[in-house]
ZANUSE-336375 format. One line per 10 residues: number of its first residue (from 1); their letters; for each residue x, y, z of N, C-alpha, C. Coordinates in steps of 0.02 Angstrom, whole numbers, padded with zeros to 5 digits. Layout:
<recs>
NUM	A	X Y Z X Y Z X Y Z  ...
</recs>
This chain:
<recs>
1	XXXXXXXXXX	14046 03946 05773 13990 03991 05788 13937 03953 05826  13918 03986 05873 13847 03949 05912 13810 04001 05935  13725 03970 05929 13677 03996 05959 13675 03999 06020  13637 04067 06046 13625 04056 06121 13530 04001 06127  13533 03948 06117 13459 03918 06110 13418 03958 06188  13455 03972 06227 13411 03977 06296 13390 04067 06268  13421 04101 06251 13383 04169 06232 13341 04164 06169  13342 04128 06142 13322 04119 06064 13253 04109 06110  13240 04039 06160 13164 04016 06193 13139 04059 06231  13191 04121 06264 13139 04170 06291 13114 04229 06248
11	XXXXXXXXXX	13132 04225 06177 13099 04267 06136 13035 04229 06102  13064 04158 06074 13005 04121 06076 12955 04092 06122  12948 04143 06172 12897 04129 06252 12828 04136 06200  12797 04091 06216 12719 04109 06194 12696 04157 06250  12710 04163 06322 12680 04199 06352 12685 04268 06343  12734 04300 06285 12759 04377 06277 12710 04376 06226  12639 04336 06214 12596 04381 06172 12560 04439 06202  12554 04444 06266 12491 04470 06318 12520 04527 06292  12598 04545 06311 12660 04611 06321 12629 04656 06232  12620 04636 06188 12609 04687 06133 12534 04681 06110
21	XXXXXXXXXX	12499 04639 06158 12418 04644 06159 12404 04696 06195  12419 04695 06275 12428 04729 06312 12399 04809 06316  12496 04816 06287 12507 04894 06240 12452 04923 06196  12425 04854 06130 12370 04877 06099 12329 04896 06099  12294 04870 06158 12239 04876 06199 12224 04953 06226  12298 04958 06258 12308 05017 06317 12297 05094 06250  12333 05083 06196 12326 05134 06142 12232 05119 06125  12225 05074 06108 12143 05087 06096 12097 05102 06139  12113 05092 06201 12055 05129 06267 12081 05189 06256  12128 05221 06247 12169 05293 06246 12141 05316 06218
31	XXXXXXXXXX	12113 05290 06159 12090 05326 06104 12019 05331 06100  11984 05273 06117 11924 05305 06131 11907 05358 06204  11938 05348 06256 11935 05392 06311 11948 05456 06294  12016 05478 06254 12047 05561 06261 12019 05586 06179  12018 05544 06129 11969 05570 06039 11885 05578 06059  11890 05642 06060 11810 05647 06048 11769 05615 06007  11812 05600 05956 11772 05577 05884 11771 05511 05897  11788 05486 05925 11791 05398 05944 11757 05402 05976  11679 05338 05986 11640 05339 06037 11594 05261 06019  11584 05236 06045 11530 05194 06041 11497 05160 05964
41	XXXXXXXXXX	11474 05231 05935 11479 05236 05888 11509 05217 05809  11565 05239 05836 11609 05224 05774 11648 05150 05761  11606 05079 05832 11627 05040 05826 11584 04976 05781  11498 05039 05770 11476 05008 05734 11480 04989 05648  11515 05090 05638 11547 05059 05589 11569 05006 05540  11577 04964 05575 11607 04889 05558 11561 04865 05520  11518 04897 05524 11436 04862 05497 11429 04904 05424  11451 04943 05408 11463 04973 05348 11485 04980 05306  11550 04918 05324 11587 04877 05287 11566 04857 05207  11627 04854 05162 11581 04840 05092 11634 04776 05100
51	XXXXXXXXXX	11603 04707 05121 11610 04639 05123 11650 04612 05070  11644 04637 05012 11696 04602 04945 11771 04648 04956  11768 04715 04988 11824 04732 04986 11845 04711 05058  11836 04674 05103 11842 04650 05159 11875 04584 05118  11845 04545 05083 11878 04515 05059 11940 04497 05033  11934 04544 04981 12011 04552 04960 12066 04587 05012  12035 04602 05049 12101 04633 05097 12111 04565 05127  12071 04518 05129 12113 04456 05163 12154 04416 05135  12112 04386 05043 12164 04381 04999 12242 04423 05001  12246 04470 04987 12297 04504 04964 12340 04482 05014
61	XXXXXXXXXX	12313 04490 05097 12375 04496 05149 12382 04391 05129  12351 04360 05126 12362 04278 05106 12436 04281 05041  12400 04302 04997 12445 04320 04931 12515 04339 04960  12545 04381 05018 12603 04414 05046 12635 04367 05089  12598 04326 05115 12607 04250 05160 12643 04194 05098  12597 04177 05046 12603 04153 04987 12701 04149 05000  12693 04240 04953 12767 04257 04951 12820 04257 04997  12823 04283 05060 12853 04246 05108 12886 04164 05091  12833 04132 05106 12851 04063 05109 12892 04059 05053  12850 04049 04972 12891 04065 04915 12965 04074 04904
71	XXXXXXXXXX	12981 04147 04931 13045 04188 04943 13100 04151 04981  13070 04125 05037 13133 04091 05093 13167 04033 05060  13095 03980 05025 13098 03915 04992 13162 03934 04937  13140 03972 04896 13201 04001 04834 13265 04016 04854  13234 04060 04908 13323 04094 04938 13362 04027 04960  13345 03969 05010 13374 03919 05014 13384 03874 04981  13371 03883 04902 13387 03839 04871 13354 03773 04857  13275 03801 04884 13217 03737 04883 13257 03675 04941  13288 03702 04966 13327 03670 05035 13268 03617 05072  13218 03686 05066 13160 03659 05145 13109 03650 05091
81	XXXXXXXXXX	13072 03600 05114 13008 03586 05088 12955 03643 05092  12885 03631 05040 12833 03692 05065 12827 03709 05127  12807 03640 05151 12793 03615 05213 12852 03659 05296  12904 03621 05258 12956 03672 05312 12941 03750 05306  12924 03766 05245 12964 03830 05242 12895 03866 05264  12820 03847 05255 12783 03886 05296 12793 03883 05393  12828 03832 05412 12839 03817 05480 12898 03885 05509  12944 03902 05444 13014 03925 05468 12964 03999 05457  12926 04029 05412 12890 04081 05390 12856 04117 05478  12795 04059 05478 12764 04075 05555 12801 04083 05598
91	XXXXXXXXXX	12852 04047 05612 12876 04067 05690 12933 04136 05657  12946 04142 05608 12991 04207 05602 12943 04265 05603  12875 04270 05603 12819 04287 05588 12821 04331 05680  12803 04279 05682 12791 04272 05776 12870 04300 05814  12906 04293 05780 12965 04326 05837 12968 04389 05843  12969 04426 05768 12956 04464 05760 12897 04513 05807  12825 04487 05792 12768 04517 05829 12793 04537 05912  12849 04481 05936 12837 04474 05991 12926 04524 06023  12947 04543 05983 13014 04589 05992 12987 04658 05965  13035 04709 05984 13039 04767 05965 13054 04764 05902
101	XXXXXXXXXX	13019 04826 05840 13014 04824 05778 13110 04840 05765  13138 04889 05805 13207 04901 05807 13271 04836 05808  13229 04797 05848 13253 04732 05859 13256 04668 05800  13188 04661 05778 13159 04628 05735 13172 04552 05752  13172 04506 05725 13160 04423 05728 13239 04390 05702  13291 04425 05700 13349 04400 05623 13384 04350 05665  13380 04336 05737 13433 04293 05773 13389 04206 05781  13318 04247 05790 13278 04190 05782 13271 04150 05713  13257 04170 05673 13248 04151 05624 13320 04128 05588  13373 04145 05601 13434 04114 05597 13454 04044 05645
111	XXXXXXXXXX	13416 04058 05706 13418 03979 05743 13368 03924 05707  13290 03954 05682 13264 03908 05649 13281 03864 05580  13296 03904 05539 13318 03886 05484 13406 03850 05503  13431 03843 05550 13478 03802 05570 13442 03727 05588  13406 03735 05611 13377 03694 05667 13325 03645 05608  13313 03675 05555 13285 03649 05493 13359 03610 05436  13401 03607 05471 13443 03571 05441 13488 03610 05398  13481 03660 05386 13541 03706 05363 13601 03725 05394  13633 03728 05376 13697 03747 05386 13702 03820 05419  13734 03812 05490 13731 03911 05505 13761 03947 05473
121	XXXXXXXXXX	13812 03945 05434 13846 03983 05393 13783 04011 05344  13755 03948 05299 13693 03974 05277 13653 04010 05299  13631 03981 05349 13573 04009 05374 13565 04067 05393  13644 04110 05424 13656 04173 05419 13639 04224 05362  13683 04199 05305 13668 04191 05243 13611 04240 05224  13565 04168 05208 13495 04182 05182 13444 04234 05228  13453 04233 05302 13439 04305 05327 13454 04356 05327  13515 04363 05302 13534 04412 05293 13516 04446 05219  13512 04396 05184 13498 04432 05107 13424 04452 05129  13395 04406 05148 13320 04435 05154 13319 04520 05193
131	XXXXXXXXXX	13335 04537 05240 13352 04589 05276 13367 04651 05229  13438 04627 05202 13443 04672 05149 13410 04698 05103  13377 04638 05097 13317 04655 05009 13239 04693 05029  13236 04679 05101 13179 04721 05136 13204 04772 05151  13259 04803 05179 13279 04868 05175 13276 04914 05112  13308 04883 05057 13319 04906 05003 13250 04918 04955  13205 04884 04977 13139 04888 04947 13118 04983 04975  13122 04992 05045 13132 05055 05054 13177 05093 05040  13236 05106 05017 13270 05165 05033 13275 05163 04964  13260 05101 04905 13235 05123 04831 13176 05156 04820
141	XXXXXXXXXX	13115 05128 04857 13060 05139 04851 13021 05186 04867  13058 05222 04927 13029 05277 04936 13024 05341 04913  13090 05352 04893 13104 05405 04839 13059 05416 04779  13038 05342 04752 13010 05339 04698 12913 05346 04730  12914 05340 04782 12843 05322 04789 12835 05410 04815  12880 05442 04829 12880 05520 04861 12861 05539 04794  12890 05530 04721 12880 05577 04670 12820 05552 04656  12778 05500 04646 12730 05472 04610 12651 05511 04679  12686 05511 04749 12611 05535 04764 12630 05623 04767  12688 05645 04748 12676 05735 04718 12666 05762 04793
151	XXXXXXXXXX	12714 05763 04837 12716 05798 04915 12664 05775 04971  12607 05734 04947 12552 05713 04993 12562 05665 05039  12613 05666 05055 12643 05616 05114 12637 05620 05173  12650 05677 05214 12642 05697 05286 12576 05709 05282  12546 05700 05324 12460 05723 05342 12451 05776 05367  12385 05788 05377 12375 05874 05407 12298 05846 05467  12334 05879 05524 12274 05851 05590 12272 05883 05630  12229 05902 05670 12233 05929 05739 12317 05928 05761  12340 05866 05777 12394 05854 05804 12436 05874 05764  12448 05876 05716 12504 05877 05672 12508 05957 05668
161	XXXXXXXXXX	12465 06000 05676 12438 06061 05690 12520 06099 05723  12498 06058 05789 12558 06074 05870 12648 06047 05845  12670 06054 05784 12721 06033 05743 12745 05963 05747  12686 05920 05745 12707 05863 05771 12701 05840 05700  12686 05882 05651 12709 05851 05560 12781 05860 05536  12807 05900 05573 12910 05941 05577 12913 05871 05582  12893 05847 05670 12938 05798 05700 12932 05727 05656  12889 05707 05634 12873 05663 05601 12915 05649 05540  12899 05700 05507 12970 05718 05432 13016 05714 05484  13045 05735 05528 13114 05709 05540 13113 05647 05573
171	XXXXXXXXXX	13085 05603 05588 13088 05558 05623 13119 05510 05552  13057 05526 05499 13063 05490 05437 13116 05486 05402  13169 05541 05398 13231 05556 05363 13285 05515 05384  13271 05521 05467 13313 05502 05504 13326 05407 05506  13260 05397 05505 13250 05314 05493 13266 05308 05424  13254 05346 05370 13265 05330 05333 13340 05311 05291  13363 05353 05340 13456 05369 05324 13483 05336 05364  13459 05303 05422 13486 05242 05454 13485 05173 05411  13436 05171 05381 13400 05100 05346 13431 05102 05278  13444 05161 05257 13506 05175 05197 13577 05160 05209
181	XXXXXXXXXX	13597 05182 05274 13670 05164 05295 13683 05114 05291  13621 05073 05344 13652 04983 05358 13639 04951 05298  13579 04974 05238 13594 04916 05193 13656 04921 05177  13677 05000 05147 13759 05016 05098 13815 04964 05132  13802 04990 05217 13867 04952 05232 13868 04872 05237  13794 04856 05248 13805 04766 05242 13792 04737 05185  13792 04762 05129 13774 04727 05058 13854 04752 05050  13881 04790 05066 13950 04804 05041 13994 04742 05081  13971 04739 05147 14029 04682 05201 14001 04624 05158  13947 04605 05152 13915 04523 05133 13937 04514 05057
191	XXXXXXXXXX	13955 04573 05008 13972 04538 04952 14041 04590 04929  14065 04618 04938 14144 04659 04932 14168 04644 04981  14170 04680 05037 14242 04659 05061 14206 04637 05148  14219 04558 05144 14180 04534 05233 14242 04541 05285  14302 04548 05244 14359 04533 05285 14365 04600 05328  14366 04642 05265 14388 04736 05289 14343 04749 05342  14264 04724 05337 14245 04754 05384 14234 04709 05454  14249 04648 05470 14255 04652 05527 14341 04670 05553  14364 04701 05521 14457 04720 05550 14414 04782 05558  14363 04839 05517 14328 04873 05561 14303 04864 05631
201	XXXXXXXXXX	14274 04814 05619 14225 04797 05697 14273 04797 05750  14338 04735 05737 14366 04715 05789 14395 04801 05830  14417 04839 05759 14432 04916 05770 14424 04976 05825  14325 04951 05796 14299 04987 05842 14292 04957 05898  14248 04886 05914 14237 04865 06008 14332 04871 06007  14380 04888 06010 14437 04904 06027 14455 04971 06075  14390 05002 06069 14396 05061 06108 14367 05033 06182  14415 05079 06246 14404 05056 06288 14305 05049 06313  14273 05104 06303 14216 05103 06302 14169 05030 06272  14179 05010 06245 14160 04968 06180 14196 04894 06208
211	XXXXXXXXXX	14237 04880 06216 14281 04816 06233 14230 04766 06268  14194 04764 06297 14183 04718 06330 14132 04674 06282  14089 04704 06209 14088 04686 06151 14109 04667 06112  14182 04657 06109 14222 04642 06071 14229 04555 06035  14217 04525 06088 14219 04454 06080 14165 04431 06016  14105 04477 06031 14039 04470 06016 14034 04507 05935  14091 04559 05943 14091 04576 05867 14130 04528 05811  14209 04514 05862 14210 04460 05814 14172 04399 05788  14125 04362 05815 14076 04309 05815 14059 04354 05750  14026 04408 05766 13989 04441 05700 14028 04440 05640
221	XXXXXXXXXX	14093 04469 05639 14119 04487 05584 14144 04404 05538  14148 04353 05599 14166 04274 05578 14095 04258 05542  14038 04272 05557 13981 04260 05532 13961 04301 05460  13994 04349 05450 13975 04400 05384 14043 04364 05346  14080 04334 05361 14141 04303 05319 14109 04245 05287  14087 04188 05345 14054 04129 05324 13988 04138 05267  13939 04190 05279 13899 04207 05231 13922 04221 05184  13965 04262 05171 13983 04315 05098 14012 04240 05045  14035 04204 05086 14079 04155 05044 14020 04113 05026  13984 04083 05059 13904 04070 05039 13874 04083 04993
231	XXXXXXXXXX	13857 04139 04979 13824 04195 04931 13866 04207 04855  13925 04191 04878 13976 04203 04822 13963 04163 04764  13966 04202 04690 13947 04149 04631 13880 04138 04590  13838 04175 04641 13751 04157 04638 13740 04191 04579  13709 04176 04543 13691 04205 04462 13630 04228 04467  13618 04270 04400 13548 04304 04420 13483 04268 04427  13500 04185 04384 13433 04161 04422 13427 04139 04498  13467 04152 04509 13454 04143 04600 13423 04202 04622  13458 04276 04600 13415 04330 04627 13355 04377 04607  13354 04370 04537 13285 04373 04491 13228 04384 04546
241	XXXXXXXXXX	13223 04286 04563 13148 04270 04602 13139 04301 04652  13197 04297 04696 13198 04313 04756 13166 04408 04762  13200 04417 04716 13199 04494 04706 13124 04535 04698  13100 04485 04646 13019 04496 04631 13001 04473 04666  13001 04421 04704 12956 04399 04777 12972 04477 04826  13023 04476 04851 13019 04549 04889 12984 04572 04849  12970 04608 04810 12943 04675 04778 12861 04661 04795  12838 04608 04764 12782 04550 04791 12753 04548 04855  12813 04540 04904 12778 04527 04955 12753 04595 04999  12801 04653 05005 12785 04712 05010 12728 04759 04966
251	XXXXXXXXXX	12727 04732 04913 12672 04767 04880 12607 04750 04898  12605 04696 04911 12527 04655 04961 12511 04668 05012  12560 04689 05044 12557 04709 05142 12536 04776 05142  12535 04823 05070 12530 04877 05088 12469 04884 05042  12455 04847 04987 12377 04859 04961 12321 04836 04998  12347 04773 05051 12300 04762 05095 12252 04813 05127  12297 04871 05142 12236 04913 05167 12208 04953 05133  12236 04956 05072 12204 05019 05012 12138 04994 05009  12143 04911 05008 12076 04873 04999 12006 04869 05071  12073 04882 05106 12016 04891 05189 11994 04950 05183
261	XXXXXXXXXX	12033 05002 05184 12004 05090 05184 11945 05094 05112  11939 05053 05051 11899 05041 05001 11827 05011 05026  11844 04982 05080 11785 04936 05101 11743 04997 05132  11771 05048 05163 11732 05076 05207 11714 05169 05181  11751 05174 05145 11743 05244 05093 11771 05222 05000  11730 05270 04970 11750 05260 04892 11816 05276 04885  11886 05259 04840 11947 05304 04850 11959 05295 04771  11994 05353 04739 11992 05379 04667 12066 05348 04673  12092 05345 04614 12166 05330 04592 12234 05371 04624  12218 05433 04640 12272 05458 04664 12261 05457 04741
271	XXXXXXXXXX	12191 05463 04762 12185 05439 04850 12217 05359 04868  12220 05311 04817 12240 05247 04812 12336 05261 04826  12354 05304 04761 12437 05290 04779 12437 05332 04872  12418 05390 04856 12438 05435 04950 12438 05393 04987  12388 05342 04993 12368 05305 05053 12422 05232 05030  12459 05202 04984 12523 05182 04981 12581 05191 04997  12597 05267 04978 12646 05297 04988 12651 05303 05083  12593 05314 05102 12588 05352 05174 12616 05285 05190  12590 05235 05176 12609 05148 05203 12692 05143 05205  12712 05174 05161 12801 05136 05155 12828 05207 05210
281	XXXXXXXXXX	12802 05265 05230 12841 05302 05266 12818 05295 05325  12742 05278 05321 12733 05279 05413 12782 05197 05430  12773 05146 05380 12841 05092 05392 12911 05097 05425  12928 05158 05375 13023 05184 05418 12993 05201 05476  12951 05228 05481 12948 05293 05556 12938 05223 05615  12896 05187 05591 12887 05120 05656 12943 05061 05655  12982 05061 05604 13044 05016 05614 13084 05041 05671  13064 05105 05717 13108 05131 05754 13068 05115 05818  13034 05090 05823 12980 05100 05869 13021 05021 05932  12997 05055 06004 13029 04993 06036 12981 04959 06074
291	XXXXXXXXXX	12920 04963 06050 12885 04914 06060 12860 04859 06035  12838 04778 06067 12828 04744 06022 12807 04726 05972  12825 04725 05895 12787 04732 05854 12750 04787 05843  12776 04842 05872 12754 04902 05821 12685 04921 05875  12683 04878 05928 12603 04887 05963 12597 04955 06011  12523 04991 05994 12525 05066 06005 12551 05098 05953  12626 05102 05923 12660 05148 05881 12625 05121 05833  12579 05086 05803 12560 05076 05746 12486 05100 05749  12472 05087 05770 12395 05135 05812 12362 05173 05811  12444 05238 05833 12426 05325 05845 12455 05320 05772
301	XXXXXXXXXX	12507 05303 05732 12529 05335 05675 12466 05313 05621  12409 05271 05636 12406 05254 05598 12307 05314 05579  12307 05327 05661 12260 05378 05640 12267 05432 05629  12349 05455 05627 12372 05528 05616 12365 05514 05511  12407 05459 05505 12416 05452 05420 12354 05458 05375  12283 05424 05422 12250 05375 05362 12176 05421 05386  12160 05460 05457 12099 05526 05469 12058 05539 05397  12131 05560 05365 12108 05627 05299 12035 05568 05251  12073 05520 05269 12005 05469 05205 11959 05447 05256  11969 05417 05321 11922 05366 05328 11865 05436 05392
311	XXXXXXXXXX	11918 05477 05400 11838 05509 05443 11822 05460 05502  11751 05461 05517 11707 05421 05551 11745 05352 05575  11789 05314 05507 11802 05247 05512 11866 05250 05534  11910 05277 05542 11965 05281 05568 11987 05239 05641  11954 05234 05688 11953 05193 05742 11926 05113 05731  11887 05112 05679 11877 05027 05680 11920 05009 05629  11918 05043 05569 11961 05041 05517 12040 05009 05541  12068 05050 05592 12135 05037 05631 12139 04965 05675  12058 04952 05699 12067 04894 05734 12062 04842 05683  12024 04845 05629 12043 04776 05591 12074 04772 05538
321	XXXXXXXXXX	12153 04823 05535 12192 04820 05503 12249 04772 05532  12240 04809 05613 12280 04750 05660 12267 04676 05660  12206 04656 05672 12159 04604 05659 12200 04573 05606  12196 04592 05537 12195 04527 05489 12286 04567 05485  12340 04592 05502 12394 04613 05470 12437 04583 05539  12411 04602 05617 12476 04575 05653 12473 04510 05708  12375 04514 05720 12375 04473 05775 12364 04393 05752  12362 04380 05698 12336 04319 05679 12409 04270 05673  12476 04304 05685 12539 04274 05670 12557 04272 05759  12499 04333 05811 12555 04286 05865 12492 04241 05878
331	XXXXXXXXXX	12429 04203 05870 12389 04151 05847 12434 04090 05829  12430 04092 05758 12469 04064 05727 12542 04022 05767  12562 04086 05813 12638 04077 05813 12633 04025 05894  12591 04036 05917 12570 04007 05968 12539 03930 05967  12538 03943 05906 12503 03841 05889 12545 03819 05878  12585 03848 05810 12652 03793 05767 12708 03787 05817  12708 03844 05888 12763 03829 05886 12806 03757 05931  12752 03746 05981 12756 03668 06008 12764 03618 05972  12741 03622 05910 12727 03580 05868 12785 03561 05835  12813 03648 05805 12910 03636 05786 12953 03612 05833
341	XXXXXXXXXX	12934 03641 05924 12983 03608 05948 13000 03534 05938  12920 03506 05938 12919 03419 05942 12925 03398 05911  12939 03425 05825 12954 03406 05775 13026 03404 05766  13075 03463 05784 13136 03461 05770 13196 03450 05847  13155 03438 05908 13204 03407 05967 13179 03365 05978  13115 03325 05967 13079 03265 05997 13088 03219 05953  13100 03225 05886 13080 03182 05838 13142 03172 05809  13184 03112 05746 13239 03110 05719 13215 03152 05655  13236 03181 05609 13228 03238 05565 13255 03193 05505  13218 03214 05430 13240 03181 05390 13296 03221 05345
351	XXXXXXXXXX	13378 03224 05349 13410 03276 05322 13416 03280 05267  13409 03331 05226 13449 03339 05158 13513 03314 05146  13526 03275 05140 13610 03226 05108 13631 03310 05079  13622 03353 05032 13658 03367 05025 13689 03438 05059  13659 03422 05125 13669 03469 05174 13719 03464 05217  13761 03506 05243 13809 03479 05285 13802 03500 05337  13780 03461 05413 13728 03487 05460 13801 03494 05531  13865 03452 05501 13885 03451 05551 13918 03488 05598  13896 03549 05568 13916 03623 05638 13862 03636 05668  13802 03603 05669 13748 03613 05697 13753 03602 05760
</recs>
């Protein structure tokens, strides 16, 4: 199995931060130009801020970083140091920001954590469980978070008015039953049967349409073989942590803003879960989204979802949700990442002995 390293560096371009700034930008002039209710005004807002709950919305999203790092360190087996594993965290951080949400970061972050001295078989591996266990956090979670906020999920707006609340519920079902499929079928290939399903794959790129993929599925289906056998054996204290770290790290990313929308209006216990719940579905609806990092599609969905509470604050509210939730990782991702190159092609690397690096 081998990486393509030359596509892996044009996803890791620092210059593709402008491309989902850009977009951001272009949705926030939109919005103050064509929303009446957006004006000048509402950017002072910011000033009305209640500062301790500003606070904790920075904690909490820190606390979800925390877990991240945490989660990867465990899943590999304390493989990578703190140290590595916040390095492998940021730039998976940053690939992400900088690809389509449809796309996501999983090829990158499978070259890094190679490139950190793991084994690709592993390293497949451990992305992949992670993947899985973030899917599954939704297509468990939502069901359960639908009964607990009692139908208050879709919003009601001007826009949503023109049946654009229909399209939305279906957008949601639809992501949602995609993100249900692929966990079923890859928690089923990665730990039942890895063999059956790439004699699927090879199956399907077998059709003339499809063939010229074919090469590329087997690579895949050789790669869900090498993992599954990986994974094989792991007892529940291996997946325990990992498991509550997911639960952990998603539960922070999404109280983060219960605590921002707190800063700027009072919110009672059941305005607290709606504005949770709204978090894990407007989530499916932008995992579909093909822009980078969710930029714009996170924007407009986010003043259609979150209007009903913040009123007035809704336009600054949205800009410094972005602020402390997406732009500080392509920041971030833009410092460490020279730094990893020169660390892991410039420099000799100190290996784990009990690593076996030599398919690297």
């Amino acid at each position: 199995m081998k990486l393509d390293n030359k596509k892996i560096f044009q996803t890791l371009n620092p210059n593709k931060i402008w491309v989902p700034v850009i977009i951001g930008l272009a949705i926030v002039f939109g919005m103050f130009y064509f929303d009446p209710s957006v004006n000048k005004d509402s950017l002072r807002g910011v000033f009305d801020a209640s500062m301790p709950w500003i606070v904790v919305a920075i904690v909490v999203i820190f606390f979800r970083d925390v877990g991240y790092v945490y989660r990867i360190r465990e899943i590999t087996q304390r493989t990578l140091t703190w140290k590595r594993s916040i390095y492998v965290i940021i730039l998976w951080e940053f690939a992400s920001a900088v690809t389509p949400s449809v796309v996501g970061g999983t090829a990158v972050a499978i070259f890094i954590l190679n490139k950190e001295g793991i084994k690709l078989g592993r390293a497949v591996a451990y992305v992949m469980v992670t993947a899985i266990l973030d899917n599954l956090f939704f297509v468990i979670g939502a069901p359960i978070i639908l009964f607990f906020a009692k139908g208050n999920i879709f919003p009601e707006s001007k826009l949503l008015e023109m049946q654009l609340e229909n399209s939305m519920e279906a957008i949601f079902w639809i992501s949602y039953s995609l993100y249900a499929a692929y966990s079923i079928v890859m928690a089923a290939a990665l730990f039942y049967r890895p063999r059956v399903f790439k004699w699927v794959l090879i199956k399907l790129f077998s059709i003339k349409w499809l063939r010229k993929w074919k090469h590329d599925a087997q690579e895949y289906g050789n790669q869900i073989i090498e993992a599954s056998k990986e994974l094989s054996g792991k007892r529940w204290n291996y997946w325990l942590p990992i498991i509550i770290a997911t639960i952990f790290i998603w539960s922070s990313r999404y109280l983060m803003l219960n605590a921002l929308i707190s800063a700027f209006v009072p919110l009672n216990i059941n305005d607290h879960i709606i504005i949770f719940a709204r978090q894990v579905i407007m989530w499916i609806v932008m995992m579909i989204s093909p822009t980078p990092g969710s930029s714009g599609t996170a924007e407009f969905f986010f003043a259609q979802f979150f209007t009903q509470f913040l009123t007035n604050y809704t336009f600054v509210t949205s800009i410094v949700w972005r602020l402390l939730s997406y732009y500080p990782y392509l920041i971030l991702g833009t410092f460490f990442l020279p730094r990893w190159v020169k660390q892991v092609f410039f420099k000799k690397k100190k290996i784990n002995p009990k690593e076996d690096v030599s398919g690297n």
